[in-house]
N, C-alpha and C positions, 0 to 999 in steps of 0.2 A: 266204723263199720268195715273198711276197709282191712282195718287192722285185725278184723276179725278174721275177714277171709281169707285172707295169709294164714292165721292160724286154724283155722281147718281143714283149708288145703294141705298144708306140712302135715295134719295128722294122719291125712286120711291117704300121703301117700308113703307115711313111714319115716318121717326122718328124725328119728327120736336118738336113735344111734348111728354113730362112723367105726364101729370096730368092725370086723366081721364076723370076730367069737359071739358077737350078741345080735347078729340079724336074725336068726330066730324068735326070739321074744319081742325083737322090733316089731317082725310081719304080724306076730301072735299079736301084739301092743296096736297096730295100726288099724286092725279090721274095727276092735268099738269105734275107732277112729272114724272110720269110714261109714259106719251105720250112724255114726252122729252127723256126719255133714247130710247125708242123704235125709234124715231125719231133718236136718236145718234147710235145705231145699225144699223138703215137701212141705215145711212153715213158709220156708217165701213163697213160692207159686200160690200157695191159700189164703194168706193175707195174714195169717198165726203169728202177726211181729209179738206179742207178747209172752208165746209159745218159745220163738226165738229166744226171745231176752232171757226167758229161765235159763234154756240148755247152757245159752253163754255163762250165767252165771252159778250155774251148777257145775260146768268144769270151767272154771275162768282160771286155776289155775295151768292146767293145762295147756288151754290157749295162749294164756300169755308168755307160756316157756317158748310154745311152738312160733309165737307169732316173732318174737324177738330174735330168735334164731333168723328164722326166712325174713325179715326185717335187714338184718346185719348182709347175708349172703345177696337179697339185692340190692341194696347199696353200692356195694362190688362189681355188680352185673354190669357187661357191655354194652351200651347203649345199640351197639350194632345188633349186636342179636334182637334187642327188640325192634329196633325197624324193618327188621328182616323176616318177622313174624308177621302175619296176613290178617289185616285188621278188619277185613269181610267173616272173618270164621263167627262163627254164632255158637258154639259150643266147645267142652275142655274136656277131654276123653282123658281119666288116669289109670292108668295102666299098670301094674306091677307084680313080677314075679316072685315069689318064696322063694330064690334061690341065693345063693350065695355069691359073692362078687367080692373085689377089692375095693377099697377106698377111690380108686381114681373115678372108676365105673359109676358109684355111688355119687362120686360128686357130678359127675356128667348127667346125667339123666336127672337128676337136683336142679341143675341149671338150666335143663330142658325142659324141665316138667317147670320153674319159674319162669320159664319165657311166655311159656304157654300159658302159663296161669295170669301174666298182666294183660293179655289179650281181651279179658273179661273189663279191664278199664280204658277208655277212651282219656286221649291227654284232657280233653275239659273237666271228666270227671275228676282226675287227677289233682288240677289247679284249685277245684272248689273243693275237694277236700283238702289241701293244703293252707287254704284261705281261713277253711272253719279251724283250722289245726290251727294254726296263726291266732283268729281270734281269742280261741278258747286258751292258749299259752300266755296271750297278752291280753287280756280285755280292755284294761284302760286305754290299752292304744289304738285298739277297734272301735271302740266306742266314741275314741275323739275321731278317728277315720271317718265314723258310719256321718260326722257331721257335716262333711265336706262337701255331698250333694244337697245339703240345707241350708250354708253359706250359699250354695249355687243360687239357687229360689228365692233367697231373698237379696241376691246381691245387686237387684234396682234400688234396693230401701237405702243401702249406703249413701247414697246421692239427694235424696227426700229430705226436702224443704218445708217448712210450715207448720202450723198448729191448729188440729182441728178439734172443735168443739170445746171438751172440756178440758183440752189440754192449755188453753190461755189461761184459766181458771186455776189450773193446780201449778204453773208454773210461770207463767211471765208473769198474772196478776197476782203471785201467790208469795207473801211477805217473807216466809221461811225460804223461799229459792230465792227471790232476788234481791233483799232487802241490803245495806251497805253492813250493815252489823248484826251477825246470826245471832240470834238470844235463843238458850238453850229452853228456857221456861214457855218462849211464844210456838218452840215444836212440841214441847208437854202438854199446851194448853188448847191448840186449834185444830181443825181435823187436818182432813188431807186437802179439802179447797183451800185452805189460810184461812180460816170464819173459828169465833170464838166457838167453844163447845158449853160452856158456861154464858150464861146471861141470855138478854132477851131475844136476838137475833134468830135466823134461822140454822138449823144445820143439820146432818144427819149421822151424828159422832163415826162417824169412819177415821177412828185414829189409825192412822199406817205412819208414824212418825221414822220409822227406817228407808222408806222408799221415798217420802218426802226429804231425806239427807241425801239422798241417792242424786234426786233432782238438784240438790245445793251443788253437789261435787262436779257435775258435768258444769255449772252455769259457773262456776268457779275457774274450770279447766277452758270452757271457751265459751262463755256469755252466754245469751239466747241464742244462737246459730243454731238451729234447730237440728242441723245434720248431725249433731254430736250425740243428741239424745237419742236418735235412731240406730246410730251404730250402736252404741251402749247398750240398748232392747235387744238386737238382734244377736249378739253375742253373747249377755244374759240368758236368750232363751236357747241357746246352742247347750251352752253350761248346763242349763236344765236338763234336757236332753240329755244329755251323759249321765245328772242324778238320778233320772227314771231308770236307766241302762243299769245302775248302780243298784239300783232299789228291787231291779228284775233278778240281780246276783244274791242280793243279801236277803232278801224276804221270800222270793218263788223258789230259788235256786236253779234257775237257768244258768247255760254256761255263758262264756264269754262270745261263742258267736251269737246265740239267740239275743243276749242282753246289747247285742249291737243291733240290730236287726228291730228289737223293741225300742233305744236309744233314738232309730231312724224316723222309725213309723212317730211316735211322739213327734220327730221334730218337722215330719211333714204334712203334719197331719193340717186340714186347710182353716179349720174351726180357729187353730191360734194365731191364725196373722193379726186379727184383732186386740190381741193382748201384747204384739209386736209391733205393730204400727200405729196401733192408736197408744199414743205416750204414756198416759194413765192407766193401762193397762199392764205396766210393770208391775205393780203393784201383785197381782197374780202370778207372774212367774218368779219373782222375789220371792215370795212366800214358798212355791211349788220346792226353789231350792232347797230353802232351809227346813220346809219341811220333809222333805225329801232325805235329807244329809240326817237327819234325827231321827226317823227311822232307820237307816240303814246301820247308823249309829249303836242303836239298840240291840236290833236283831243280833249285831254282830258283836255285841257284847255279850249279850244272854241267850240271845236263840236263834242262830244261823239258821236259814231254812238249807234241808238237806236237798242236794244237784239229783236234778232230777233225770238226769241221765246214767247215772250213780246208783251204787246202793241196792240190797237184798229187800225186796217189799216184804215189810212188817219189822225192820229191825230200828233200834231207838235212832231219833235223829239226831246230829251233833250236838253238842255241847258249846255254848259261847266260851272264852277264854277265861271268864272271870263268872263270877257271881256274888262280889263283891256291891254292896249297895251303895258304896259311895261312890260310884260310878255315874251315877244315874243323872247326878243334874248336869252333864254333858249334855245326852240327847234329849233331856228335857228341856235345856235351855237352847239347843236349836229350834224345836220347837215352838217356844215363847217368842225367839227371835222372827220365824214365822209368823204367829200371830199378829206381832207389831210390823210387818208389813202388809199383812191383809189378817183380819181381824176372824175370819171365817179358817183360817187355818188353826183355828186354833182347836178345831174338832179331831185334828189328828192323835189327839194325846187320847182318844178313845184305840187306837191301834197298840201300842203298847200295851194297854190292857186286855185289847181280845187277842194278839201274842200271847201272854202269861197264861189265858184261860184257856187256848186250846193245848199250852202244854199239859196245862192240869187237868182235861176232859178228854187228855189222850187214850187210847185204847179203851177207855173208863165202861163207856157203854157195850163194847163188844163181848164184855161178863155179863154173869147172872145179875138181875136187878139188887141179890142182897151183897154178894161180891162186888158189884158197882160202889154202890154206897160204901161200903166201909172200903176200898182202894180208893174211893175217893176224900173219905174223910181221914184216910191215913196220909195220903201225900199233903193234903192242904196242911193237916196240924198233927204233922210229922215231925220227926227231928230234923231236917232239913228245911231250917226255914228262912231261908233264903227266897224261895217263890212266894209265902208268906207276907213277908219284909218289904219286898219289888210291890206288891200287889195296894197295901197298905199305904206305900209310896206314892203312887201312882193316883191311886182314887185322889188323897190330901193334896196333891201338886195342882190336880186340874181343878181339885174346886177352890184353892186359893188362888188361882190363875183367873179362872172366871169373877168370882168376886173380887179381886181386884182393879181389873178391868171394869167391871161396872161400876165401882165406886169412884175408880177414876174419871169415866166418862159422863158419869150422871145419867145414868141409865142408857138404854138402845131404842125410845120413843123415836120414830121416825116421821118427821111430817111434811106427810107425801100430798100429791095432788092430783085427780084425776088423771090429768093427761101421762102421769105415773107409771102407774098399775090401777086400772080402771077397776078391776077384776074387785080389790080389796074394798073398793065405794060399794057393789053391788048389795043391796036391802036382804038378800036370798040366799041363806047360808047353802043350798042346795045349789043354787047356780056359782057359788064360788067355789064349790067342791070340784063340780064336775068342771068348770075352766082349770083347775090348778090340773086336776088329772090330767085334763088337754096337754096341759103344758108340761107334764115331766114325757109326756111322747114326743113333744117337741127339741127336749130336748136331748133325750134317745138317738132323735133322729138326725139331729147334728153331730154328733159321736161316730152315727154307724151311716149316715151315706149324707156328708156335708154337700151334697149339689148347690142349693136355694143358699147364700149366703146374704146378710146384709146388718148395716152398722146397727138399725132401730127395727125394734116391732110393740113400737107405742099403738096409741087408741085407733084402733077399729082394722089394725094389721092382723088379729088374733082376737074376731068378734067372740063375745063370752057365750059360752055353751048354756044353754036354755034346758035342754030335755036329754033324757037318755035316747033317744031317738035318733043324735043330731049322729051323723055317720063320722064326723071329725073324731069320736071317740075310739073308732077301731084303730088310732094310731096309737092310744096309749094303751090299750088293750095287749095290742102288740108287743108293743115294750114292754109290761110287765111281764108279759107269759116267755118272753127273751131273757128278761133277768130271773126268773123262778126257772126256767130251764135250764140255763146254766149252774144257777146253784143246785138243780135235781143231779144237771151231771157231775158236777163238782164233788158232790156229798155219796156219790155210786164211785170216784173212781179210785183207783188208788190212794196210799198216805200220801205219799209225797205231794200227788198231784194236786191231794184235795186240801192239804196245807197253803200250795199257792193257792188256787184260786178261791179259797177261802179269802188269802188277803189282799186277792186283787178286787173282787166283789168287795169287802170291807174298805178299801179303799175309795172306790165308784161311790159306794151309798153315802159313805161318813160325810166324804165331804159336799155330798149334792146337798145335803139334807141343807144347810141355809140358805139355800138358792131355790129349795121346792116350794116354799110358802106353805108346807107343814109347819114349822113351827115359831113362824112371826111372817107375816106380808115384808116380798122385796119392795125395793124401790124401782122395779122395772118388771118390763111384763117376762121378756125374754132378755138375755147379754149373752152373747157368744163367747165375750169374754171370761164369761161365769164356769163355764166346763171346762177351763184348762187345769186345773185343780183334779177334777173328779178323771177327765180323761186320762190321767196316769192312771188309774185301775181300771180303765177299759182297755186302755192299750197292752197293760201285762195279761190280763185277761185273754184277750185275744192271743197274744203269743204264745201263751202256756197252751190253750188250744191247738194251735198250731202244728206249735212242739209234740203235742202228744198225737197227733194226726198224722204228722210226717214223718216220725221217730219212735212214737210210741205204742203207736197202734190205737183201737178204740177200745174204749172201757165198755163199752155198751156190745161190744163184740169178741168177746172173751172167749178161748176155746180150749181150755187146758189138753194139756197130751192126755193119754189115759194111759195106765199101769201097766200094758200092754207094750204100748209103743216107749218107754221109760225103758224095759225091762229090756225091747229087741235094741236100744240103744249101746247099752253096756254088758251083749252077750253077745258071740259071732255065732253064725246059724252052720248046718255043716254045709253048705254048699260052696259058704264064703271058706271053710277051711280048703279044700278044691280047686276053686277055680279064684283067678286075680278078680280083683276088682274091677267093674265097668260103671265109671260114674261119669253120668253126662249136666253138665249144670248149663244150662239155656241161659243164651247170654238177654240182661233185660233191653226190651227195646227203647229206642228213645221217644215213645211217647210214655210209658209207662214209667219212666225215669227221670222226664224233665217236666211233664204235665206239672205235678203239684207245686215245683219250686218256681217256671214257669207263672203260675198262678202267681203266687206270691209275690214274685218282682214285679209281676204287671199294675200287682194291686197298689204296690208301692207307687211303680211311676205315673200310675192315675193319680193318687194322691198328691205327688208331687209337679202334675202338671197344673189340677186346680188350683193349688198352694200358686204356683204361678204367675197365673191368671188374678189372681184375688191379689196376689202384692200389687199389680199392675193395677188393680181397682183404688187401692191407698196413694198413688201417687203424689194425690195432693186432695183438698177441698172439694176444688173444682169436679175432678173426677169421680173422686170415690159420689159426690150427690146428684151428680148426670146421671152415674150407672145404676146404682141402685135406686134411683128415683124412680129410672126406666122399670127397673121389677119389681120395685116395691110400689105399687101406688097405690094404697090403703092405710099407709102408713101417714098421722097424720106430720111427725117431725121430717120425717123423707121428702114427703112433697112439698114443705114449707122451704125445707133448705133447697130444694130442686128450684122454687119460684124464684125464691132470693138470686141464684147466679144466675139465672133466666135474667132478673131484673138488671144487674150486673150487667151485663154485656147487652142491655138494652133490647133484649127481643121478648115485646113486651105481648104478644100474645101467647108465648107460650107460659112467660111466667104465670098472666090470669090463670090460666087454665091448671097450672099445677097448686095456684094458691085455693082455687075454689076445689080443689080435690083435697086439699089441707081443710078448706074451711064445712065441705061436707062430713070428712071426716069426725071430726073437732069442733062442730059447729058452738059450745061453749066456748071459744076462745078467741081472743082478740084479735091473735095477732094477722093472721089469715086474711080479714076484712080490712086492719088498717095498713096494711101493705097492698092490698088492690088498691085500696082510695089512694096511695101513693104514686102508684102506676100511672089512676087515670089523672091524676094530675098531672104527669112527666105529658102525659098524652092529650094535654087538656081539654079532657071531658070530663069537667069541674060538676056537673050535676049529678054523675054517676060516683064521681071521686064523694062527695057530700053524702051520699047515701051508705057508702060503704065505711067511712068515717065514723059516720056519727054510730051506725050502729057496732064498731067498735066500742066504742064507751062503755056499750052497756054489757058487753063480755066476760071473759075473765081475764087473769093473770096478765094482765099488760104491762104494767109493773116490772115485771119479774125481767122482760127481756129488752123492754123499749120503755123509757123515764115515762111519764104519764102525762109531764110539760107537753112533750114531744107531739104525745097523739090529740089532746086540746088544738095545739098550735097549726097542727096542718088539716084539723076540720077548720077552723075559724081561716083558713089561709081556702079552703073550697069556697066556703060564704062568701066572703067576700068577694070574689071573681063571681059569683051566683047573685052580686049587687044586693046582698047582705051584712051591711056595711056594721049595724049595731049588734049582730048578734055574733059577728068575728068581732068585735071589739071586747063585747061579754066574754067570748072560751079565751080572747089572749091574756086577759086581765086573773083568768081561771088558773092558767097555766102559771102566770107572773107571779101568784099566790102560792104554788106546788116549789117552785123554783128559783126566789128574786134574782137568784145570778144568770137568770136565763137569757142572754145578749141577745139572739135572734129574736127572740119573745119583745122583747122594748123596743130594737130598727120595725119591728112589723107593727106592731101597738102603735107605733109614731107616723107610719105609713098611713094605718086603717085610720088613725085623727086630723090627719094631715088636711083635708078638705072640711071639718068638722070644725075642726076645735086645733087648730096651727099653733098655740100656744101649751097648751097640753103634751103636743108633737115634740114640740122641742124639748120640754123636757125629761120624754121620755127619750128622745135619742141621747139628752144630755149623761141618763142614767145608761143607755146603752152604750157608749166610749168609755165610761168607768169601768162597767163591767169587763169590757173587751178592749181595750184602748190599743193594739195591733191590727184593729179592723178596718181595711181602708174606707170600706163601705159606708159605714156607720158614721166618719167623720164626713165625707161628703151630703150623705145626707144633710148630716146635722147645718152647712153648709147652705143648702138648698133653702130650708127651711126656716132659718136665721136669717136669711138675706128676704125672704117673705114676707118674714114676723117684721120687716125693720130695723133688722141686728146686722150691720156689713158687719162691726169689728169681729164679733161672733163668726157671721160667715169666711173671714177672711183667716182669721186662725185657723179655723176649722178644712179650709180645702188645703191652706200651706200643710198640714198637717197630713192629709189624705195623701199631698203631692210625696210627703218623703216616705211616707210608705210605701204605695205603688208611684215611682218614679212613670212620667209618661199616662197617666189614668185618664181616659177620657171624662169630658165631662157631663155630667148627666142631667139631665133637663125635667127629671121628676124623682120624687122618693121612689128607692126600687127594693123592692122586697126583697127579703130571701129565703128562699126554699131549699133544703139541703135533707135528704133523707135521713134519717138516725141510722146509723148503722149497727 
């Protein structure tokens, strides 16, 4: 822009010639000059950027003689004379006579009238436009730049310790990361837990077998030290970030500043710390790369989108390099490479195809209906059949891709369980409509104002929608009429523009679409981790936006010149033959100047301050399920994990109280109750512990998190202290049947006989030293008990025994239980 102004100031004050046999036809030559800038004034003051942009490119030769010229001459200029110039002036008065001079004269008043004219930039403006000049000359190195305030925001994470949740699962417990000998068949065969996919077992085929090698390589590089995995994410998702930046170049045709800018916003955006900090959530930005790198891939093979800064509106867009078909299994097999690290990428192979189709529905419609049709049936099966060929390609790749993958995986049967996605059990095809609805506004609303952040929105965090009535539906109402408005703008504005944001929307939907529960039920109600994927088309989206708001003007606000003012552009009127020119250009203020950019970095550093904030929530276990326990309390796994480090650090009334907020929740499930009856044992209030026990039992999924020995053993461990002596005899013996290697189950079995049946006693402790024979406990016992029965020799092995394990054990004067929570 800058560059522009140079050259219309040069025109419009004549310095087209240095001879003086040709300043005549200069001054003749300068006046359209001068009627085009004043014409390009009275576009800026009106808001006519798009008015602008013709004139530029209706004499852009011109301009660019003129600007390169005055470009050269200041480069040369004194720095003293511009300090010297008065940087309060608010306007640039040009002035010039039809008379004749010599070359010295001419260059002086050149230099004068340049001093005067950099008056109209402030050194900031200067720096930022040299900044975006920088980017757009380098992109790849602005975009690795733009990443260095994202290294910032997450660089507590470098330091982070631990494994939460399902990260023990996919990696310390998980056979392909840690096992002493990789077998390449057991990562062909198991998902991404380590669990077979074949046979009777549980599982949910999420084959991601490249992200699971991913995990092999760090624990290879330095063990389970969990800090390694984190830097490895955080660097990973940097990388990503530059591919989206990349993806803004080669598919929207932004330049190299905006595709850094887009680069940014991506990588601060606060939605993705969970696919950064929570370990298993590589698996999403892995994929984001490679799918990312295969379209850019593509585009830039077969059909670059045309720079949208660039370019005559309405003229053909470039050409890829090649059109060669054997090209194609490069970005298809990034792609596929995508898909084997998350299996949902694998919808992008629909984007190359709606690439080829809007080349081939280019212009097509803007003819008559019978002219459509046959232009369009002439390019399809034309002699150029190269787009043909590509198209053909393309459909046979994705459905041998698809079918292959499900043949490999034995179908995509998911077997989920309430505490899931509650929404998919609901009886009421109409109540599971209107909750999914719910949920694609939910997750709109994570995209476009991430405030409310947190790891889980399991059962009853996200109650199912009942009626059209329920008001929670005006947030997807919203969001739809956000996405159909932007495609209404999209489809009004320009080619260029409506080429990106075609394929930024194409991007947002493709890849939502496995995560909407349109077309199979998730395994979860919400994952934040789920829109790091989709969020690359919301984020190009938005900057192409942007771009044409701050650059381009609005589509919807269109004001062409009329033939009038065209005509007084490139004819001098007589007055101007008469008298010199008086052209006064208002310099802009700085609110009018830094407002919208302004905007933009603020929105940035919001972003990047929540991003902050939320790494600071992942710190560790402990914290990340303080904090969000505190906001989430309807969540029933938030408030379960909230009681558990309650229980932990022993502050046992807060735990009850977040476990019965888990068990209100969740009231189907076990585990809620048999963890208070755990408490009130710590607490020993053994009657209330018995009540919340037992009815445990009769719950669900207990199983699943805590052995089922476990929950038997410590109702029959209430009973008893409730002088229940037969019926904790009954649940230990229940357990010792679920579990015979269960050690604590036999020392307590032998306890609850000890007064009964002393012979029995013993040899269940006898069975419990086999089982456990490192247990000091249990030999002492058995010690106790044997010297009761009448067995010194017995008892006397038995305590030398106990003595060299715990060196120093005192001696104990009764059978002593043991109580130890499952963890």
């Amino acid at each position: 822009q800058i560059g522009y102004r140079f050259a219309l100031h040069n025109m419009a004050t004549g310095t087209a010639t240095s001879s003086s046999s040709t300043s005549t036809r200069a001054t003749q030559g300068a006046r359209p000059g001068r009627q085009l800038l004043s014409n390009a004034v009275s576009a800026i003051q009106g808001g006519r950027w798009e008015d602008l942009s013709q004139m530029m490119q209706r004499h852009s030769g011109e301009l660019e003689t003129a600007r390169t010229r005055l470009e050269t001459r200041a480069n040369g200029h004194d720095k003293a004379s511009r300090q010297s110039s008065s940087a309060g002036k608010t306007s640039i008065s040009v002035e010039r006579k039809a008379a004749r001079g010599g070359p010295s004269k001419k260059a002086g008043n050149s230099e004068s009238e340049s001093s005067s004219f950099w008056q109209c930039f402030t050194p900031s403006q200067m720096s930022f436009s040299a900044l975006r000049s920088f980017a757009d000359k380098y992109p790849k190195v602005a975009m690795i730049l733009s990443q260095l305030p994202v290294l910032l925001v997450y660089s507590a994470g470098f330091w982070y310790e631990g494994y939460k949740m399902d990260d023990l699962v996919a990696i310390s417990r998980n056979p392909n990361v840690v096992s002493e000998v990789f077998s390449w068949d057991d990562l062909m065969t198991r998902d991404y837990w380590g669990l077979p996919m074949h046979g009777a077992g549980w599982t949910n085929k999420s084959f991601r077998p490249l992200t699971t090698l991913t995990f092999r390589w760090n624990y290879l590089l330095h063990g389970l030290n969990s800090s390694g995995f984190f830097v490895t994410n955080i660097l990973l998702h940097c990388f990503a970030s530059i591919t989206v930046g990349q993806t803004a170049i080669s598919m929207t045709g932004l330049s190299g500043f905006w595709a850094s800018v887009c680069a940014l916003f991506f990588g601060l955006h606060p939605a993705h710390t969970e696919n950064v900090l929570y370990l298993v959530g590589r698996a999403d930005v892995l994929a984001t790369i490679f799918g990312c790198l295969g379209l850019c891939l593509y585009a830039e093979l077969y059909r670059p989108a045309k720079a949208l800064q660039k370019g005559v509106e309405g003229e053909d867009p470039p050409r890829g390099w090649t059109k060669r078909i054997f090209w194609m299994p490069l970005p298809l097999g990034l792609i596929v490479v995508s898909g084997m690290c998350k299996e949902v990428s694998l919808t992008l192979f629909a984007l190359p195809i709606l690439i080829e189709l809007l080349d081939l529905l280019d212009g097509v419609f803007e003819e008559k209906v019978k002219n459509a049709a046959a232009k369009l049936t002439n390019r399809f099966w034309g002699p150029q059949k190269a787009r043909r060929q590509r198209l053909i390609a393309l459909l046979v790749s994705t459905f041998v891709t698809f079918w292959a993958r499900y043949r490999h995986t034995g179908g995509t049967t998911l077997n989920m369980s309430p505490q899931d996605n509650p929404i998919s059990f609901e009886s009421s095809w109409w109540v599971r409509c209107l909750s999914y609805f719910y949920l694609h506004g939910v997750y709109v609303r994570l995209m476009c104002w991430p405030q409310f952040l947190c790891y889980d929105y399991s059962l009853d965090a996200i109650p199912v929608v009942q009626s059209l009535l329920d008001c929670r539906l005006l947030l997807p109402w919203a969001a739809y009429v956000l996405v159909f408005g932007a495609l209404t703008v999209v489809l009004r504005a320009p080619r260029r523009y409506r080429h990106a944001g075609l394929m930024a929307l194409a991007i947002l939907v493709v890849t939502f679409l496995p995560a909407s529960n349109i077309l199979f039920p998730v395994g979860t109600v919400i994952g934040e981790r789920l829109v790091y994927t989709p969020s690359v088309g919301y984020c190009l989206l938005v900057i192409c936006l942007v771009q044409k708001l701050l650059e381009g003007g609005s589509a919807l606000k269109n004001q062409p010149l009329m033939k009038e003012e065209v005509a007084e552009a490139t004819s001098p009127t007589a007055s101007e033959r008469e008298q010199p020119a008086q052209i006064s250009i208002r310099r802009p203020t700085a609110g009018t100047l830094y407002r919208p950019w302004t905007l933009l970095w603020s929105a940035l550093a919001l972003l990047g301050a929540r991003t902050w904030v939320r790494v600071g929530d992942w710190e560790s276990s402990e914290t990340l399920f303080i904090r969000d326990g505190e906001r989430q309390k309807r969540s029933s796994k938030v408030q379960f994990n909230l009681g558990i480090i309650h229980m932990q650090e022993q502050n046992w009334d807060e735990a009850v109280e977040a476990l019965l907020r888990c068990a209100w929740a969740d009231p189907l499930s076990s585990l809620p109750f048999y963890r208070i009856g755990q408490v009130e044992i710590l607490r020993g209030r053994y009657d209330v512990a018995e009540a919340y026990l037992t009815a445990s039992l009769d719950k669900f999924a207990a199983s699943l998190m805590v052995p089922d020995e476990e929950v038997f053993h410590d109702v029959a461990v209430a009973m008893f202290q409730n002088g229940k002596v037969n019926q904790a005899a009954m649940r230990l013996r229940v357990a010792l049947q679920i579990n015979p290697q269960f050690g604590k189950g036999w020392n307590n079995l032998a306890c609850c006989l000890a007064s009964q049946n002393p012979t029995d006693a013993v040899r269940a402790l006898q069975r419990a030293v086999t089982v456990a024979p490192q247990h000091p406990q249990y030999w002492a016992n058995l010690a106790i008990l044997a010297q009761h029965t009448g067995d010194p020799a017995t008892a006397s092995s038995a305590w030398h025994r106990a003595q060299e394990l715990w060196p120093g054990m005192p001696e104990p004067r009764d059978c002593t239980w043991e109580f130890a929570p499952a963890s």
